[in-house]
DSSP file (Angstrom, degrees, kcal/mol; ACC not computed):
  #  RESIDUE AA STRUCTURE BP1 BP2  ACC     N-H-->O    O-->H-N    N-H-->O    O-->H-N    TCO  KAPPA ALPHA  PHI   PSI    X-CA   Y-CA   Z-CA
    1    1 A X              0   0    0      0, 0.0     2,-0.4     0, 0.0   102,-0.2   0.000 360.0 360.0 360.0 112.5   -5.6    4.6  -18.6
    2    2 A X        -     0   0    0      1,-0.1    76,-0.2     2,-0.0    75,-0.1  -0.839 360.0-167.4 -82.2 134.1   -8.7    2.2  -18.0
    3    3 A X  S >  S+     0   0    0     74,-0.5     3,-1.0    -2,-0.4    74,-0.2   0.616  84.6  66.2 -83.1 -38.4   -8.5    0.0  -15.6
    4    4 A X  T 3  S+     0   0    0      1,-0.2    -1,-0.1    73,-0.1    73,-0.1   0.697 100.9  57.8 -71.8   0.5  -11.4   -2.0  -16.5
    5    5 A X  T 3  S+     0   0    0     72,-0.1     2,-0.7     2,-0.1    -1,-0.2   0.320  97.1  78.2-103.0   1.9   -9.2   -3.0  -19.9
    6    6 A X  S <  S-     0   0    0     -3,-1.0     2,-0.3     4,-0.0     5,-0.2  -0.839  81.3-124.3-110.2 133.0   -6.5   -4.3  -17.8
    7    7 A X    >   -     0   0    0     -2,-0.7     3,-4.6     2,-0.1     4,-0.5  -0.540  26.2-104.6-105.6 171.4   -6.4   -7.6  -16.1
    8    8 A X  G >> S+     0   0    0     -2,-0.3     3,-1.6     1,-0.3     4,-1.3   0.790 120.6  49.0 -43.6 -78.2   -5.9   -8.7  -12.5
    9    9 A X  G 34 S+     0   0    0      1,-0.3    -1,-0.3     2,-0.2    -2,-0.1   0.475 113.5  50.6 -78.9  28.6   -2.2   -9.9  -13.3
   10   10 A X  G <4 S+     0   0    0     -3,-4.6     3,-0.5    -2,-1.0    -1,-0.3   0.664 113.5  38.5 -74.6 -39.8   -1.6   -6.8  -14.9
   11   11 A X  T X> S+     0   0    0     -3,-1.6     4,-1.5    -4,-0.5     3,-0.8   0.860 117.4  54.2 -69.9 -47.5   -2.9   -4.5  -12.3
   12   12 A X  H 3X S+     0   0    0     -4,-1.3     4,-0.8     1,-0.3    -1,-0.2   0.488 101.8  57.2 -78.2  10.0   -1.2   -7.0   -9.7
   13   13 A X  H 34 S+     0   0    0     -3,-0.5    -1,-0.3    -5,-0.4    -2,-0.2   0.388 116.4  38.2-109.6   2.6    2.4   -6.8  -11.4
   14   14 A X  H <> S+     0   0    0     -3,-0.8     4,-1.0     3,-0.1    -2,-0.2   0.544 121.5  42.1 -93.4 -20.8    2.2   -3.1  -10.9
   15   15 A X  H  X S+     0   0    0     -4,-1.5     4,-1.5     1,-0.2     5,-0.4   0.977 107.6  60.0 -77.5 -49.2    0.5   -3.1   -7.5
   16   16 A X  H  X S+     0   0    0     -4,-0.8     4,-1.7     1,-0.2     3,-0.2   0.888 101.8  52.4 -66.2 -46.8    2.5   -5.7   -6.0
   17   17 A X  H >> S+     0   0    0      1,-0.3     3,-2.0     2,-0.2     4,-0.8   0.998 115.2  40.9 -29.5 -79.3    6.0   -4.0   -6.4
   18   18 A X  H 3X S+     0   0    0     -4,-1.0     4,-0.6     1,-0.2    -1,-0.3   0.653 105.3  56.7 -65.6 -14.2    5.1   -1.3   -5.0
   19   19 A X  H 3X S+     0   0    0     -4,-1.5     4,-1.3     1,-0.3    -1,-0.2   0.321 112.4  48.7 -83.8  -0.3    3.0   -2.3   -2.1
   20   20 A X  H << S+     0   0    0     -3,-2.0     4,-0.4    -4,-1.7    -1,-0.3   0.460 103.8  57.9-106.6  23.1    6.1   -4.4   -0.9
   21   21 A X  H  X S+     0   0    0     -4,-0.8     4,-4.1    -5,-0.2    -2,-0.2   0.737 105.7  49.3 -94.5 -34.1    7.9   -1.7   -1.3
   22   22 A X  H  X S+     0   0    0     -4,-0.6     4,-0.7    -5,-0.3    -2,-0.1   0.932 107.9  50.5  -0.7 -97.8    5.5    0.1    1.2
   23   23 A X  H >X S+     0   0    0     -4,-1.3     4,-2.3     2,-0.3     3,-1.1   0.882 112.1  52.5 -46.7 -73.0    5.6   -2.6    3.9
   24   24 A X  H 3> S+     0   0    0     -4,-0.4     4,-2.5     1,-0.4     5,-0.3   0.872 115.8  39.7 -31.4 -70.6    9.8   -2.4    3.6
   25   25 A X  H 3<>S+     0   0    0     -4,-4.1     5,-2.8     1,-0.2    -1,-0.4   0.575 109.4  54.1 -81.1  -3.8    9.8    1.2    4.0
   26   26 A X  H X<5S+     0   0    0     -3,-1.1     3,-1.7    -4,-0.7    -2,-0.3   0.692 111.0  54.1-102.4 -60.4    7.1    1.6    6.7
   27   27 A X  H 3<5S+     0   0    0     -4,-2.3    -2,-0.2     1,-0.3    -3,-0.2   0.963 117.4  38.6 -61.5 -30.9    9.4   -1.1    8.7
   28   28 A X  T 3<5S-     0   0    0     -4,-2.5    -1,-0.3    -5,-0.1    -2,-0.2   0.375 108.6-124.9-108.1  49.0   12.0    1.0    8.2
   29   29 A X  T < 5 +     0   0    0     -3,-1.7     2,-0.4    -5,-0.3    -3,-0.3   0.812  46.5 162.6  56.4  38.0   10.8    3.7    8.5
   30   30 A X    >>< +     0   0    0     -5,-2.8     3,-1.5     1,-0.2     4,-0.7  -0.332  12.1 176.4 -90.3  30.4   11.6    5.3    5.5
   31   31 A X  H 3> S+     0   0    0     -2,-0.4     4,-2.0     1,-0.3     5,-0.2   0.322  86.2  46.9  10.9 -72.6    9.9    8.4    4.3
   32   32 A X  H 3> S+     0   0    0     -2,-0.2     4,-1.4     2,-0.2    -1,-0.3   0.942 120.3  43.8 -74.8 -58.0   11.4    9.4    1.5
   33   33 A X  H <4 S+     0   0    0     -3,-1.5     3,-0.5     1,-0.2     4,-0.4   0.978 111.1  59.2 -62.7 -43.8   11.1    5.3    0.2
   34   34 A X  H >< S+     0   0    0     -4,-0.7     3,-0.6    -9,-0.3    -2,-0.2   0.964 114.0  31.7 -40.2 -56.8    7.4    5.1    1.6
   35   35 A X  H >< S+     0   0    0     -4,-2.0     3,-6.1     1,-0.2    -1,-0.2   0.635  80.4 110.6 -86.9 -11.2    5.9    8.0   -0.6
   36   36 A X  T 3< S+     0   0    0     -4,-1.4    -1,-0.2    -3,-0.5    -2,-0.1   0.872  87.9  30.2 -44.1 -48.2    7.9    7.6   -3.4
   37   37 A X  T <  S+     0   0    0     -3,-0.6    73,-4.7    -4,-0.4     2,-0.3   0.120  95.0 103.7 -97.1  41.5    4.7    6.3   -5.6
   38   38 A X  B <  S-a  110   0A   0     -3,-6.1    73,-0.2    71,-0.2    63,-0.0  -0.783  76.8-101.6-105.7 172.0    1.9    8.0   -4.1
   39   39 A X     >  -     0   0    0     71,-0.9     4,-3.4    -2,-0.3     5,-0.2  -0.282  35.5-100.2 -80.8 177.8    0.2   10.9   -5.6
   40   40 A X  H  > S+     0   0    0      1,-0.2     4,-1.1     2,-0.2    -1,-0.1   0.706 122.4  51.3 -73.1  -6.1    0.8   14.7   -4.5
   41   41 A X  H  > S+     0   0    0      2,-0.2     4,-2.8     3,-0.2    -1,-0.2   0.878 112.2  40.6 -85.3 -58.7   -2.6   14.2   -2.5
   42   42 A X  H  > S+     0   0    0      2,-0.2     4,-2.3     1,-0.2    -2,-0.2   0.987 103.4  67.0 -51.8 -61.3   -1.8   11.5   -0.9
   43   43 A X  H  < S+     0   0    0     -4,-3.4    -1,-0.2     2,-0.2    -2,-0.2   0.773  98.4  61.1   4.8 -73.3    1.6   12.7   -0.3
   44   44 A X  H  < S+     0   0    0     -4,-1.1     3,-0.3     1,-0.2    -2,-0.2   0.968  99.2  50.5 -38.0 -70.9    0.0   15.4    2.1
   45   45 A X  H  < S+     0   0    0     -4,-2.8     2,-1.2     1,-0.2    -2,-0.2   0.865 100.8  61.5 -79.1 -36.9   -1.5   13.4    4.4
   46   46 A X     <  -     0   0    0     -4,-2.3    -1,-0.2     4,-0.1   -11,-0.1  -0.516  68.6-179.8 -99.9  73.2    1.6   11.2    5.2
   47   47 A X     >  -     0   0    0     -2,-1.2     4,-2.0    -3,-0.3     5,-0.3   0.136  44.2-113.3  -4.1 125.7    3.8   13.8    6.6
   48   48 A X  H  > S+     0   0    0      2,-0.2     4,-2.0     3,-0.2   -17,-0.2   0.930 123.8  55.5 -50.7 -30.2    7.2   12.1    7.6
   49   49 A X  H  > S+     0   0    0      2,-0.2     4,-2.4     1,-0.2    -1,-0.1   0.971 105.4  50.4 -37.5 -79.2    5.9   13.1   11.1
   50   50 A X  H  > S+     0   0    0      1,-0.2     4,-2.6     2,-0.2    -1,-0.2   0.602 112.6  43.4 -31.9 -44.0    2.8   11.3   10.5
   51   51 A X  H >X S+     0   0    0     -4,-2.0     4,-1.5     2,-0.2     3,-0.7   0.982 108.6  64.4 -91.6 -44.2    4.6    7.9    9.3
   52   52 A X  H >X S+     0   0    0     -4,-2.0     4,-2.6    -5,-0.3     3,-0.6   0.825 105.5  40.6  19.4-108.3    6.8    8.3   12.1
   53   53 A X  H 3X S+     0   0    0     -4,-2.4     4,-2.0     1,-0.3    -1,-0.3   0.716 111.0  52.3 -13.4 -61.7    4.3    8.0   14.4
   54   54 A X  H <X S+     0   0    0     -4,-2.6     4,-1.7    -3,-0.7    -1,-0.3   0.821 112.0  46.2 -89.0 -21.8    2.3    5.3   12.9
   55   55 A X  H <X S+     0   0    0     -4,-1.5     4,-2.7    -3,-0.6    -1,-0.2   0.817 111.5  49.2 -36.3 -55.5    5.3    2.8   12.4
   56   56 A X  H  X S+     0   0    0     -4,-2.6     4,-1.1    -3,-0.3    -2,-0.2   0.997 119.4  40.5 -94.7 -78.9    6.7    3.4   15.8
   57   57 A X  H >X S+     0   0    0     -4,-2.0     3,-2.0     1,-0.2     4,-1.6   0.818 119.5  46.7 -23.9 -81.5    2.8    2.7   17.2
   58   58 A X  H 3X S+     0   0    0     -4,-1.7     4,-3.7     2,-0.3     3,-0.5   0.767 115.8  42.6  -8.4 -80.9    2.2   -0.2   14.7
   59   59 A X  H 3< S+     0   0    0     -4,-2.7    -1,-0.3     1,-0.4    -2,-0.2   0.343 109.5  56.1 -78.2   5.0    5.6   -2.1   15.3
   60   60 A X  H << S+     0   0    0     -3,-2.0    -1,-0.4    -4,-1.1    -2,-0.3   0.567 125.0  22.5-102.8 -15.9    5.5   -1.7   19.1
   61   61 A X  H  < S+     0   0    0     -4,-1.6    30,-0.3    -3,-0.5    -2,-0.2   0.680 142.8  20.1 -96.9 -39.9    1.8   -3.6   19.2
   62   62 A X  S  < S-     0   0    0     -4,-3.7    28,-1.3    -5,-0.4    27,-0.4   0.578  94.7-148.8-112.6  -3.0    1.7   -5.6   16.0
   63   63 A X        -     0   0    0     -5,-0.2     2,-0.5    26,-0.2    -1,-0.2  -0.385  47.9 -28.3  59.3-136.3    5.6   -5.9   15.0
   64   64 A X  S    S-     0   0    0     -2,-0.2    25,-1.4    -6,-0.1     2,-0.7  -0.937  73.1 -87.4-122.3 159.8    6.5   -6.0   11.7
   65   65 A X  B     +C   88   0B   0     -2,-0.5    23,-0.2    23,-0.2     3,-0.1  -0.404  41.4 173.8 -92.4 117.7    4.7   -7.4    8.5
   66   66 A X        -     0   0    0     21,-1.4    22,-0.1    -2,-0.7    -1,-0.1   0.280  43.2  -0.2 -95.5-132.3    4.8  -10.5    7.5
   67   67 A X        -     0   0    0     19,-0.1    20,-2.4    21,-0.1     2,-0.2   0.078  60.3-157.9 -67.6 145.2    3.1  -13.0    4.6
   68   68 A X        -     0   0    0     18,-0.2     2,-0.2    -3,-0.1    18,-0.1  -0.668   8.2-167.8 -98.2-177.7    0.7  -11.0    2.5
   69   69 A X        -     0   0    0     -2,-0.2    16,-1.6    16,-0.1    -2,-0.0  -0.741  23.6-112.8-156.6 110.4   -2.0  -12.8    0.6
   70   70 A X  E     +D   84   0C   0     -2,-0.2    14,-0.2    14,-0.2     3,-0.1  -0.218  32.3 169.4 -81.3 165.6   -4.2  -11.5   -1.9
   71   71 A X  E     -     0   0C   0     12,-1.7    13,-0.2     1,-0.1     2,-0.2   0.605  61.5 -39.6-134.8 -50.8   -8.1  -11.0   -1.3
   72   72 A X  E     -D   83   0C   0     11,-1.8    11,-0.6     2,-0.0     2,-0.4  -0.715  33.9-124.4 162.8 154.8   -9.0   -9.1   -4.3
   73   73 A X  E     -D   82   0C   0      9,-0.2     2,-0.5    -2,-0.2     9,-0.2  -0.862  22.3-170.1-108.6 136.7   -8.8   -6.6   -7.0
   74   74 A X  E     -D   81   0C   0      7,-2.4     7,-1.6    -2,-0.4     2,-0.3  -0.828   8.2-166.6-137.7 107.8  -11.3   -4.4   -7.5
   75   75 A X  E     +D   80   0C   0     -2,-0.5     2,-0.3     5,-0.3     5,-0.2  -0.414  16.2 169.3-102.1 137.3  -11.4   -2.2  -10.7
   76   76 A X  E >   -D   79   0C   0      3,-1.9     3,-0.5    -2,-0.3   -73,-0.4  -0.954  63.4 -91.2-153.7 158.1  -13.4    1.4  -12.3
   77   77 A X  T 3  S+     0   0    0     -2,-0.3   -74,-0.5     1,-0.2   -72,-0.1   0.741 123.2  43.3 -59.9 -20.2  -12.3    2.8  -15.0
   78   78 A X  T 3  S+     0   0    0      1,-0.2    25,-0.7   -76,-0.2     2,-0.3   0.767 120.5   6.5 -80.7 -36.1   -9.7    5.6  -13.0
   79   79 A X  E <   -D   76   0C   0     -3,-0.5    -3,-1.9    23,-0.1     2,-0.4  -0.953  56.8-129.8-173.2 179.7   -8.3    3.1  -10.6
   80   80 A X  E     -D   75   0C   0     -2,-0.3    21,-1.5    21,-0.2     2,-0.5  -0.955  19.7-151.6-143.9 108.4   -7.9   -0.2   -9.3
   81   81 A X  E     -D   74   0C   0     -7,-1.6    -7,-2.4    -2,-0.4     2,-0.3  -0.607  17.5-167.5 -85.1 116.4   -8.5   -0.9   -5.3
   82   82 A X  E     -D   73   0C   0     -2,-0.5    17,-1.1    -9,-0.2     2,-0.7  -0.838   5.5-177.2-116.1 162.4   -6.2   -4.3   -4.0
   83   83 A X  E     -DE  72  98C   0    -11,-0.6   -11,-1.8    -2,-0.3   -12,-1.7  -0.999   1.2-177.6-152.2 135.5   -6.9   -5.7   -0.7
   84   84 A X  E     -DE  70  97C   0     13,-3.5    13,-1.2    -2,-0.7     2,-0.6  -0.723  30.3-112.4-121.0 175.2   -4.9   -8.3    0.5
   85   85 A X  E     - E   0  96C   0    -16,-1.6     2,-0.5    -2,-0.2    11,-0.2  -0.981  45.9-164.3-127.5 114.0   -5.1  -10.5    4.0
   86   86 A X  E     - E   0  95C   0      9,-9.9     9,-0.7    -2,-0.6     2,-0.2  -0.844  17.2-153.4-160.3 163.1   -2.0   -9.7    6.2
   87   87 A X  E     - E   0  94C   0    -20,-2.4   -21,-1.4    -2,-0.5     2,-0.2  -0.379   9.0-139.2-104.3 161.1   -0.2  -10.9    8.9
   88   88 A X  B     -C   65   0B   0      5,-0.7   -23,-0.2   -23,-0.2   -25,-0.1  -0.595  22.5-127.0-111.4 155.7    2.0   -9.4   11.7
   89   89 A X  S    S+     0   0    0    -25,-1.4   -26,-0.2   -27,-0.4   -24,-0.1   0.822 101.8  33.1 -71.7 -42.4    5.1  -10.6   13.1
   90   90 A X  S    S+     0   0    0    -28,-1.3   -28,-0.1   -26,-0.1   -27,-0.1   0.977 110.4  64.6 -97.0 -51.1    3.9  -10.4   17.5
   91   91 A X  S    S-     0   0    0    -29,-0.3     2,-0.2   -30,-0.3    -3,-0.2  -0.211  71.0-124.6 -98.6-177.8    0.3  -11.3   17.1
   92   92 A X        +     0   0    0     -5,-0.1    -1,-0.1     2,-0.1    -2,-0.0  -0.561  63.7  42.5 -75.9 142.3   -2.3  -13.5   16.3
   93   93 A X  S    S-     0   0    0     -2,-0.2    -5,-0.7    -5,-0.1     2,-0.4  -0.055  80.9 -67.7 128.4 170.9   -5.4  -13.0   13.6
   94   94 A X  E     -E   87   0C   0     -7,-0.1    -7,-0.1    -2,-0.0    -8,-0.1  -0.799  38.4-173.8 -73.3  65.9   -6.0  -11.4   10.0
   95   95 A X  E     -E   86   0C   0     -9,-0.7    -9,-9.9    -2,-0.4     2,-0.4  -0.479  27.8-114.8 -95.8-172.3   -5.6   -7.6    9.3
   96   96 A X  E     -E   85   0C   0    -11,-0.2    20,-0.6    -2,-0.1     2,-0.3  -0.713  23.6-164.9 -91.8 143.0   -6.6   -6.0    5.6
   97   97 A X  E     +EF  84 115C   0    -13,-1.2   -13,-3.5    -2,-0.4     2,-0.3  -0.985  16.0 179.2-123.0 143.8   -3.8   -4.4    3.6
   98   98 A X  E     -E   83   0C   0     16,-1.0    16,-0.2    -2,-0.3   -15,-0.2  -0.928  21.0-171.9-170.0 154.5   -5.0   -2.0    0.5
   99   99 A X        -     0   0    0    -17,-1.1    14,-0.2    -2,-0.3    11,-0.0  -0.202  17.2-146.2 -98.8-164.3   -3.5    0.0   -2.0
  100  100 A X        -     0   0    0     12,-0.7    11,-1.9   -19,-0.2     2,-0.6  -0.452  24.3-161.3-144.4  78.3   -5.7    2.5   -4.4
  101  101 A X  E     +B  110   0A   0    -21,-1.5   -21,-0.2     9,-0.2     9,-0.2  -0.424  23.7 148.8 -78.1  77.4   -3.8    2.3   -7.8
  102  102 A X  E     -B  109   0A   0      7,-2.1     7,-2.2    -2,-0.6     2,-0.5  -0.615  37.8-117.7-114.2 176.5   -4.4    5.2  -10.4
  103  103 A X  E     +B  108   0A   0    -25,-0.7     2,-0.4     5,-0.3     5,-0.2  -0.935  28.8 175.2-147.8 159.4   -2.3    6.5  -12.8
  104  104 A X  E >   -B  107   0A   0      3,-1.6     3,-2.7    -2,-0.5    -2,-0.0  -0.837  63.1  -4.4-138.0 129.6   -0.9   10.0  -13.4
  105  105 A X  T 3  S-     0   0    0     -2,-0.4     3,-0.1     1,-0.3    -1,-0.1   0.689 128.0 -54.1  59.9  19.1    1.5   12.0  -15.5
  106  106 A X  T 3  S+     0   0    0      1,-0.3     2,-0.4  -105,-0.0    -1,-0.3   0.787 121.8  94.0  94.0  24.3    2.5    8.4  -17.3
  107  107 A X  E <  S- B   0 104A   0     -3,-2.7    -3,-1.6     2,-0.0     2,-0.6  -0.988  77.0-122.1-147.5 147.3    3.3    6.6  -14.0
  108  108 A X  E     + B   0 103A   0     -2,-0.4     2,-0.3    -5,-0.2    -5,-0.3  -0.889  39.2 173.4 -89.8 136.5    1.3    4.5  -11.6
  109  109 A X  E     - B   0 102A   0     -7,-2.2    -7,-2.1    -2,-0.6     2,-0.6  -0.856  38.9-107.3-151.5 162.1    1.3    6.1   -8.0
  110  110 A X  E     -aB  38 101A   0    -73,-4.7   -71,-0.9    -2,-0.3    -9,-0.2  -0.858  25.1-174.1 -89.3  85.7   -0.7    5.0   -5.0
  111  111 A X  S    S+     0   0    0    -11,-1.9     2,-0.3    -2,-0.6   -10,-0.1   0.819  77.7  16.9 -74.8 -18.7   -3.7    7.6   -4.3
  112  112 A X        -     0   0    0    -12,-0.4   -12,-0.7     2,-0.0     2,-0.3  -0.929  64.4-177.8-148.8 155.7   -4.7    5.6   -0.5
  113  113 A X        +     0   0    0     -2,-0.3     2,-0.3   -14,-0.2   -14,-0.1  -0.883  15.8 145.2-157.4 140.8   -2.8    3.2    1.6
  114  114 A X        -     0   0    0     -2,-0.3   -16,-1.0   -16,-0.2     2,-0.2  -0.972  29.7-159.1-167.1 175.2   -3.8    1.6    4.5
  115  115 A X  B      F   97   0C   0     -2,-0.3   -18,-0.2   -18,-0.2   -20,-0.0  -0.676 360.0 360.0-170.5 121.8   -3.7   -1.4    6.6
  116  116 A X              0   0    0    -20,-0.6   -19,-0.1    -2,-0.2    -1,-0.1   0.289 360.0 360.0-141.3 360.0   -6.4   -2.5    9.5
């Protein structure tokens, strides 16, 4: 799979599914729904423990996530980086949401996740 032969509202009608499916489970706190498309690397690092944690941190400062907006897509031939602008439910201001999009084994999965 190249990524640099697919365009942006190809990449975003795969991305976008899954990163609200993300945000959903990360409010609730889902595990098992969070990880479902990341790869086994990624996988590793967000423990159930681990999202625990950062959910329960997150939604006691920042609430819960509200409108996303996209920022840009950013594309190499392996994978496809999406960054959005998004906003929280209790405060004020702008953070980044972004996926890292590759695909594997015939399936698109999530290699990075974040949101600052």
């Amino acid at each position: 799979m190249n990524f640099l032969e697919m365009s942006e509202q190809e990449i975003l009608a795969v991305a976008t599914p899954i990163m609200d499916n993300l945000m959903q489970a990360s409010t609730d706190i889902d595990h098992k729904k969070h990880v479902q498309d990341f790869t086994e690397r990624a996988k590793a690092i967000v423990t159930k423990e681990h999202l625990e944690w950062v959910c329960k941190k997150y939604q006691s400062e920042k609430g819960t996530w509200g409108k996303r907006e996209l920022i840009a897509v950013l594309k190499r031939p392996d994978s496809a980086a999406i960054i959005w602008k998004q906003l929280c439910s209790k405060v004020e201001g702008e953070y980044v949401a972004e996926i890292v999009l590759t695909h594997q084994g015939g399936r698109f999965l999530v290699d990075h996740a974040m949101v600052f």
